[in-house]
C-alpha positions in Angstrom: 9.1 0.1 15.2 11.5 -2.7 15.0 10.0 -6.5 16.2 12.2 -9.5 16.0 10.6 -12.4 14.7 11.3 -15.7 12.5 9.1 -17.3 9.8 7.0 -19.9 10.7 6.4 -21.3 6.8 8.2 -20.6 3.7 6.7 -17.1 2.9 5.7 -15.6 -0.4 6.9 -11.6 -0.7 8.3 -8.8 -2.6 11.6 -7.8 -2.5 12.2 -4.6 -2.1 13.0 -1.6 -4.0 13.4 -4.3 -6.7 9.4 -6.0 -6.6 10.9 -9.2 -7.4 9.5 -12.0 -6.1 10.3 -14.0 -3.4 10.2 -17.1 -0.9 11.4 -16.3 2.1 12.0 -20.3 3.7 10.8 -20.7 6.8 13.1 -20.8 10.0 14.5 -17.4 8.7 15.1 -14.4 10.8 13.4 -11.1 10.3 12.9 -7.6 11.5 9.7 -6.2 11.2 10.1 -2.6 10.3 6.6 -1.7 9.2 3.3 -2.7 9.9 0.9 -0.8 7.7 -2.1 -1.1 5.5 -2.1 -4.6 6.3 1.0 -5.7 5.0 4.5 -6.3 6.7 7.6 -5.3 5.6 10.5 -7.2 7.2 14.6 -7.2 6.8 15.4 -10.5 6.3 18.9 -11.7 4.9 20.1 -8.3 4.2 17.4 -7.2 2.5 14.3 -5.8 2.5 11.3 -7.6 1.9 7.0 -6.6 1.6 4.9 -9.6 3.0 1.4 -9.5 1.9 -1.7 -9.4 4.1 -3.0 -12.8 3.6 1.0 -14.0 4.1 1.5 -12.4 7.7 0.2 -15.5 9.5 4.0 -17.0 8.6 5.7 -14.4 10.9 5.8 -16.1 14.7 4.4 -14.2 17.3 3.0 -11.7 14.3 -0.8 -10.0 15.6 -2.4 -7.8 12.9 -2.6 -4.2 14.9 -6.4 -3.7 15.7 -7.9 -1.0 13.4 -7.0 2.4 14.4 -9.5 4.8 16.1 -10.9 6.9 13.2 -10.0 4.0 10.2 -12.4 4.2 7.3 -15.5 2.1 7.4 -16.5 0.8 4.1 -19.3 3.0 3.4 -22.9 1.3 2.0 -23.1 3.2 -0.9 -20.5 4.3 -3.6 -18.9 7.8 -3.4 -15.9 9.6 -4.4 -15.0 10.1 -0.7 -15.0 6.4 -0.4 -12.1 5.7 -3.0 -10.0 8.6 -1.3 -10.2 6.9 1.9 -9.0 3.3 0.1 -6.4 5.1 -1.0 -5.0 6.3 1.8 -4.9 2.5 3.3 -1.9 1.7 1.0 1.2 2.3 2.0 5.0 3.0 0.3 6.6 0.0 2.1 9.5 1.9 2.5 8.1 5.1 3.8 5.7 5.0 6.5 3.3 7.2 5.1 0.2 6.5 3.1 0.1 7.2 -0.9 -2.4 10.5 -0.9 -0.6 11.9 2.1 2.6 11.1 0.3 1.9 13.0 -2.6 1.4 10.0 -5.4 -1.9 10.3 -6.4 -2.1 13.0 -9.5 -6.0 12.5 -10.3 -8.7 10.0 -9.6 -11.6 9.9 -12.2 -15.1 8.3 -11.3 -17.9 7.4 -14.1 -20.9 5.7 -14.2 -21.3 2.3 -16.8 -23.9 1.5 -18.2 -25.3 -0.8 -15.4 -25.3 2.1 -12.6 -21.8 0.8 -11.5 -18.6 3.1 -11.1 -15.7 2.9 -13.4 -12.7 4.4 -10.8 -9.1 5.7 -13.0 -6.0 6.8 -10.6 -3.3 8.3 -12.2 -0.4 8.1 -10.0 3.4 8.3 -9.7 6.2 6.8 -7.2 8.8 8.6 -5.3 11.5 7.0 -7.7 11.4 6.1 -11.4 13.2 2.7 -10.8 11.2 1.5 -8.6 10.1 -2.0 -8.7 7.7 -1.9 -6.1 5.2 0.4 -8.1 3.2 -2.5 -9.8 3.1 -3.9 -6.5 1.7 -0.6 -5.0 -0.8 -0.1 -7.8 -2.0 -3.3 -7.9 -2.8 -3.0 -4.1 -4.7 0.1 -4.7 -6.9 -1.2 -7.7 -8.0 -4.1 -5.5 -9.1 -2.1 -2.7 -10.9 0.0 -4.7 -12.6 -2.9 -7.1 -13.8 -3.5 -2.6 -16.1 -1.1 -2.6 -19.3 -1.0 -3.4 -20.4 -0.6 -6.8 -17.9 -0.2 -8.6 -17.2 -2.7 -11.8 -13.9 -1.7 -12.8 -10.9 0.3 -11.2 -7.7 1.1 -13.2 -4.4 2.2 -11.8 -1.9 3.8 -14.1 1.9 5.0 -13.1 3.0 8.2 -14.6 5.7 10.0 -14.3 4.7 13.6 -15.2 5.3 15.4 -13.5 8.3 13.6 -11.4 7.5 13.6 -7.4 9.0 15.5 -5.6 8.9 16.2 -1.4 6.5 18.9 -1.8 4.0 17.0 -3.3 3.4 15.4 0.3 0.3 16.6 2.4 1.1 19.1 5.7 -0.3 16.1 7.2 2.3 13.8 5.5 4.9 16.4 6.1 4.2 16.5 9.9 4.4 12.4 10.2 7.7 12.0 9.0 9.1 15.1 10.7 9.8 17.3 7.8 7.2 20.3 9.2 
C-alpha cells in the first residue's frame, strides 16, 4: 500500500529505526506505507517516519480504515484473552505484521491487587537489538492494555533472551508476509 499525501500541520512523529523524535512541518510530502493499529507510517524526506494515532488528522486526504471484520471488541470484563487480543493491535511499523503474530511477545503475566484489579507484565523482545523504535512499541502496548477493563497497572519490559529470530513468528504471521 503506497498513498501519496502532504501534511496539513507541522506533525509530531518517530523517526524510524532510530525512535527519535520529530516534527515533520507541514506542506511536506509523504508516502504512506502503512496503515495499522492506528498509526501511520510515512516516507517523508528520505526517511521513514511513525505518526501516531491522535496525529493522523495532519496527513491531507488521510481516512482512518474502518475496523476490520472480526477486530477485537473490548470485552466488559477483564480476562487474559483480552490482553492477547490488545496485543495483537500493535504493530512493528516497519513490518506489517502485528507483535504476537510476529513472534515478540516471550510471556504475559496477569495478577490480581489488592483492590480486585489486574496487574498485566509482558516480557517482550524486537526484531533487532538497535532498535530505537522498541520504547515506542512498548509504550503503545502498555497503554492499550492499562484500556481495559480492570486493570491498575501494566508493565512492558524489552528483553533480549533469547534474541528473535524468523521462527519465532506465528504460521499465521508466516503466511502474511509470504514466508509459508
Amino acid at each position: 500500500m503506497h498513498k501519496d499525501t502532504v501534511l496539513l500541520r507541522d506533525c509530531p512523529a518517530t523517526e524510524i529505526p532510530a525512535g527519535t523524535p520529530a516534527v515533520l512541518p507541514a506542506g511536506t510530502a509523504a508516502i504512506i506505507t502503512q496503515m495499522l493499529g492506528g498509526s501511520v507510517t510515512v516516507r517523508a524526506l528520505g526517511t521513514l517516519y511513525r505518526i501516531a494515532p491522535e496525529q493522523v488528522s495532519a496527513l491531507k486526504g488521510f481516512a482512518p480504515p474502518a475496523p476490520a471484520a472480526g477486530a477485537p471488541v473490548a470485552p466488559a470484563a477483564f480476562d487474559e484473552q483480552a490482553v492477547w487480543a490488545v496485543l495483537k493491535t500493535c504493530f512493528d511499523p516497519e513490518i506489517p505484521l502485528n507483535i504476537v503474530d510476529l513472534g515478540l511477545v516471550y510471556d504475559l503475566a496477569v495478577e490480581p491487587d489488592e483492590g480486585g484489579r489486574w496487574k498485566v507484565a509482558v516480557k517482550m523482545t524486537l526484531t533487532a537489538p538497535g532498535c530505537g523504535m522498541g520504547p515506542v512499541i512498548a509504550e503503545d502496548a502498555r497503554t492499550r492494555i492499562l484500556a481495559l477493563p480492570g486493570v491498575a497497572e501494566a508493565t512492558v519490559h524489552i528483553v533480549w533472551d533469547p534474541a528473535w529470530t524468523p521462527e519465532m513468528m506465528s504460521t499465521e504471521g508466516r503466511q502474511v508476509l509470504g514466508l509459508e
